[in-house]
N, C-alpha and C positions, 0 to 999 in steps of 0.2 A: 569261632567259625563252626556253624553246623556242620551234621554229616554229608549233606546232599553238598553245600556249598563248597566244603575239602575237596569232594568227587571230583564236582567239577575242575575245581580250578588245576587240581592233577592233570585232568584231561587237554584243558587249554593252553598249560605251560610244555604239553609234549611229554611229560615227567614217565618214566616206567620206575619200578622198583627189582634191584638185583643182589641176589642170595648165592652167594658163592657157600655150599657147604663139603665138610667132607666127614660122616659118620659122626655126625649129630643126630640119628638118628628119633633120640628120645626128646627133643624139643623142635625139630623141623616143622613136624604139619603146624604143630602150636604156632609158631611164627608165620606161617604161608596162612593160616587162617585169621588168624592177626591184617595180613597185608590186605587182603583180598577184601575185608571189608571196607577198602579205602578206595582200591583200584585193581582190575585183572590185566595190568598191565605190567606182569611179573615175570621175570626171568631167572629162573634158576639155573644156578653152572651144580653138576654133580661133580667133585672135583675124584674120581676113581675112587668112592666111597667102597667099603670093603661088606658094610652093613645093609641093614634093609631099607634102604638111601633109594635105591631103585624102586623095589616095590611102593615105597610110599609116594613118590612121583607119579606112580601110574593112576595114580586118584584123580590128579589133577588136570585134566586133559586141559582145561582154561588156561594154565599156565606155560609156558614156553620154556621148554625144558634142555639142556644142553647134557649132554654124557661126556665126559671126560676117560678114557678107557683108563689111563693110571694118576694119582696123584701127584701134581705139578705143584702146588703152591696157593696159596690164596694169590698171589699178587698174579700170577697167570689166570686164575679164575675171574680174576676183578677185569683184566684186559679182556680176554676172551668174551666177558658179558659186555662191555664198551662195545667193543667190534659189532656182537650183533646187535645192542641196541641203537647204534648211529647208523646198522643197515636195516632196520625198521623204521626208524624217522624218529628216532626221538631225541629230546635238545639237551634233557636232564636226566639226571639216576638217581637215586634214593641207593644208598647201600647199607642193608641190612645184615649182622652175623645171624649166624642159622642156632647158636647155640643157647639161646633162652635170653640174654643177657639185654638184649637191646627192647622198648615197649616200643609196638609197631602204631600207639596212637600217638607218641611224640613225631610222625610225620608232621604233624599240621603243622609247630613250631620252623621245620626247614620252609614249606611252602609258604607260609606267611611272611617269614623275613625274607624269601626270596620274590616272593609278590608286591609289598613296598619299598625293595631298593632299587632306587633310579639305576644302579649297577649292575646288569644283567650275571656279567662275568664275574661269577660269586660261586666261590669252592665252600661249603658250610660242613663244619666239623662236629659234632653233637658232644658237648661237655660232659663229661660225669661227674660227680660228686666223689673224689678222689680219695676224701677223708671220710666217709661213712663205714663204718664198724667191720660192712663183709667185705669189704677191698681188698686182696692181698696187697698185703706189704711189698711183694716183688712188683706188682702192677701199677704202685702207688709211683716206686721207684723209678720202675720204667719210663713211665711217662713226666715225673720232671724231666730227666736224662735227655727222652726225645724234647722237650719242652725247649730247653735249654738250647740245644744245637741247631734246634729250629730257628730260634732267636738269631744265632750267630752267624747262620746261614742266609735267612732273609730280612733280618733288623724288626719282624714281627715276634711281637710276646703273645702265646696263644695259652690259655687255662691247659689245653687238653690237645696233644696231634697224633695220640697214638690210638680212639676212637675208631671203630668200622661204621657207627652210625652217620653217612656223611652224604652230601649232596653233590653232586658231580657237576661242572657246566661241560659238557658231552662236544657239544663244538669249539669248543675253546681248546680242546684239548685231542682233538682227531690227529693233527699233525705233529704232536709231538713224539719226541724218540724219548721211551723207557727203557733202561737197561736189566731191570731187576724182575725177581719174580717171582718173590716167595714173600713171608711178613714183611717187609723192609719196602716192597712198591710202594705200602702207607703211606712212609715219607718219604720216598723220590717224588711220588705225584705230587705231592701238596708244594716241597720245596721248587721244584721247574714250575709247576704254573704259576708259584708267587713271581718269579723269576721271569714270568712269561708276562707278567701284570695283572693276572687274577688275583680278586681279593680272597684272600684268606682269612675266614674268621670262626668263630665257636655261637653257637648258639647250645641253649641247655637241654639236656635230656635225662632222663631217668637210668638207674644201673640195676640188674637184681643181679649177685652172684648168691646160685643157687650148685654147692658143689655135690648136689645128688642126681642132678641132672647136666649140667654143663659138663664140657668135654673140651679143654684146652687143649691144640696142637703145636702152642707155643714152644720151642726148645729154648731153655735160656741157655747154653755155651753155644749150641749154633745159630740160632740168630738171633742173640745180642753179638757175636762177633760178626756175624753178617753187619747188623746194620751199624756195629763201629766201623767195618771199613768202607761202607757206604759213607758217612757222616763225613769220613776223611777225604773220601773224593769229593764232594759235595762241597768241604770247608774249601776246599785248595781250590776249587773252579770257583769258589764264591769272591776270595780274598785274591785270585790271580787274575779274572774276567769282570765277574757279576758286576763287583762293587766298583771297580776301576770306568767297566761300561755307565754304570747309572750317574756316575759323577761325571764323566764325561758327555752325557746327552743334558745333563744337568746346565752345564758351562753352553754347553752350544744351544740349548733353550732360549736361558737367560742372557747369554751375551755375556764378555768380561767383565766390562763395567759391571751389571747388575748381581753379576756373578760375584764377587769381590764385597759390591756392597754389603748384598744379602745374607752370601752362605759363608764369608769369612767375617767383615769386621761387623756386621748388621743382624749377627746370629744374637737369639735370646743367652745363649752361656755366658755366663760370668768372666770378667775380664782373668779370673781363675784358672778358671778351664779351660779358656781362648789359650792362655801362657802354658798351660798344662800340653796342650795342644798342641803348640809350638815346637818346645821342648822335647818332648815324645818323638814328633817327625823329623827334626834335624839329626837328633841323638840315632834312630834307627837310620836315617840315610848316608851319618858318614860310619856307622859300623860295620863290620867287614864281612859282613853276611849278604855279600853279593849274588840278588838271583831270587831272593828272598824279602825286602823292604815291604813291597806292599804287602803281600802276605802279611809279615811280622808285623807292623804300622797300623792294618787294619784290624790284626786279632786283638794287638794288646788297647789300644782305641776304644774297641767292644766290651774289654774285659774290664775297663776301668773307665767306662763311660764317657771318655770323651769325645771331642765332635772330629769328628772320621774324615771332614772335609780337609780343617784346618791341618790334622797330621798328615793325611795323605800328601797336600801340596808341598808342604815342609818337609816330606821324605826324600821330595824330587831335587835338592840338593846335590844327589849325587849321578843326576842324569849322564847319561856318554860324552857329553863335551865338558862337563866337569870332572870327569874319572882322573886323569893325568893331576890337575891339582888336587885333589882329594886326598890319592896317593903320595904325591910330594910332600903336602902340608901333614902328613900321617907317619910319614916315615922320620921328617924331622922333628915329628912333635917326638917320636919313640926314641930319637936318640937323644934328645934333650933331657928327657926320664931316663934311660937308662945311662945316660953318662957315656956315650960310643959315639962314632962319628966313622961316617962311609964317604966315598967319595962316588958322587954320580951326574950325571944333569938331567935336564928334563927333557931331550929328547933322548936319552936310555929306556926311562918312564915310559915316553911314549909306544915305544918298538919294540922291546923286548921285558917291556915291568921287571926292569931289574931289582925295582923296592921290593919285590916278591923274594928275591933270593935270601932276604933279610926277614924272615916272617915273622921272627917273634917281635922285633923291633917294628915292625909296622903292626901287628895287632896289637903290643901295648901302647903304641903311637894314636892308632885308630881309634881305639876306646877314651884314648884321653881328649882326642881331640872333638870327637862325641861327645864329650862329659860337659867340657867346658864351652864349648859350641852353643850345648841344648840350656845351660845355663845363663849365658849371655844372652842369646837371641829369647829364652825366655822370660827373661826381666824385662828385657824391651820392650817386647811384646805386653809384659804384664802391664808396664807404662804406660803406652801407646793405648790399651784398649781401657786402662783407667780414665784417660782424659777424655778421650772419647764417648765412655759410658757418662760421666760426669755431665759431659755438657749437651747429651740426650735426656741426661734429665732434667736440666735445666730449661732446654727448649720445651719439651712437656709443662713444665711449671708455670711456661709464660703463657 
């Protein structure tokens, strides 16, 4: 795409470009001079820069400039420039760092993939080359880390989420509530809009780290502990709402029937990991980690690749009207192991869970009945989805 043709299409897609900096002083204009050959549709946040961040703004009178009297954060700088570019009219953002790091001709790259995807609602993340020579090691780390949690949080594998080069959809994202506001909005943003149904994806871009001029404001003990305990709120709403909601609008899509077909016995997994699957969800539903199943169900699911559907539904074993047996059948498997014997009935269970006064005999009861439960039902299962597979592919052969 030529130069004139990039211009435009900047202009037709709504797109502005936004420069949150703070005492980058020595690679600012380079970058704003960079942008500007693309488009003067530039907003700079000065986030309370302490250098000569001001004077070099006053150059630019074409640019639309924001003062910050003291230093809030990039992730408030990033908000702060949304606000006023959705009070300008515009539908998209380009976000560029101010400290030399990002090449402001890799635009074209986001507006191109953003121009042939039939999916307007497209957050784009700009790749780096993570293994090239001048990477810090800390940055390299960084971002599997983010990578990773990304993963677990929206089931998407991204190269790179921890990128400032990225592309914004501006109305997709006007109503959303952000809690955060320092490095760490990176990934609250990217995680709620995947969550929201924006696609999240990488597209590639170019890295220089040049350490005679770049100026990191990164702190690693305060925010990498910032954004671990972001990640934690994030996993717990993913594995207690997110993922419970998406399987559920999943079912009421598809209907039962089709539900069943498709996302349990009619999945591509191996009659393996169908059983794996199984096993996993009963074993987690009758153990005594009440409060916690789906959670737990769907962490270790992620963590060992199996299908999230099948453990989930198999977790629900121990729903409210089966609690009272669960506990019965837990307390006598415990005194059966440990060789003791209580005397109760099942309406005690019911009224005052008297098997609780018995705890250690109910939770080595519960694990065992877990153990051989997820054993049982996974052989079955391993069975059932054998013959099944078998005579799918018999049918294909005819």
């Amino acid at each position: 795409m030529n130069l004139s043709a990039l211009k435009t299409k900047i202009k037709d897609l709504q797109c502005c470009v936004i420069i949150p900096t703070y005492n980058n002083h020595k690679t600012l204009q380079r970058v704003m001079d960079g942008v500007l050959e693309y488009t003067t549709n530039v907003i700079v946040i000065n986030d309370g820069s302490t250098d000569t961040t001001p004077h070099i703004l006053e150059g630019y009178s074409q640019i639309k400039t924001i003062h910050l009297p003291k230093n809030q954060g990039k992730g408030n700088a990033l908000r702060v420039g949304f606000a006023k570019a959705l009070e300008l009219g515009f539908d998209y953002a380009i976000t560029i760092d101010s400290d030399g790091q990002h090449f402001p001709e890799d635009m074209e790259v986001f507006i191109e993939t953003l121009t042939t995807s039939e999916n307007k609602n497209l957050l784009l993340i700009g790749a780096r080359n993570m293994e090239q020579e001048d990477v810090p090691r800390k940055s390299s780390f960084g971002n599997k880390f983010s990578n990773f949690w990304f993963w677990v949080e929206t089931g998407t594998w991204l190269q790179d989420t921890q990128s400032g080069y990225r592309l914004y959809p501006l109305k997709y994202l006007e109503n959303m509530n952000f809690k955060t506001k320092k490095f760490e909005f990176e990934i609250e943003v990217i995680v709620r809009a995947a969550w929201k149904g924006t696609e999240v994806k990488n597209v590639p871009v170019r890295v220089l780290y040049d350490e005679t001029e770049r100026v990191s404001h990164f702190r690693p003990f305060k925010d990498f502990s910032r954004i671990s305990v972001l990640n934690t709120v994030l996993v717990t709403i993913a594995f207690l709402y997110i993922k419970p909601r998406d399987l559920y609008r999943k079912y009421r899509k598809k209907g039962i029937r089709r539900f069943v077909l498709e996302d349990l016995l009619g999945s591509l997994d191996s009659p393996k990991k169908k059983a794996l699957s199984i096993a996993l969800g009963v074993f987690i539903g009758l153990s005594p980690f009440w409060g916690f199943h789906t959670l737990i169900v769907l962490f270790l699911a992620i963590l060992f690749n199996l299908n999230k559907t099948i453990s989930f539904v198999f977790s629900n074993v121990s729903l409210p009207p089966f609690i009272p047996f669960v506990l019965y059948a837990s307390s006598e498997m415990g005194q059966f192991v440990l060789g003791v014997e209580y005397e109760y009935s099942m309406e005690e269970i019911t009224t005052n869970f008297e098997v609780l006064k018995h705890l250690q005999t109910y939770i080595v009861g519960s694990f065992t009945l877990a153990t051989v439960s997820a054993i049982v039902l996974g052989t079955l299962g391993y069975l059932v989805f054998s013959v099944l597979n078998r005579k799918q592919i018999a049918v294909q052969h005819d």
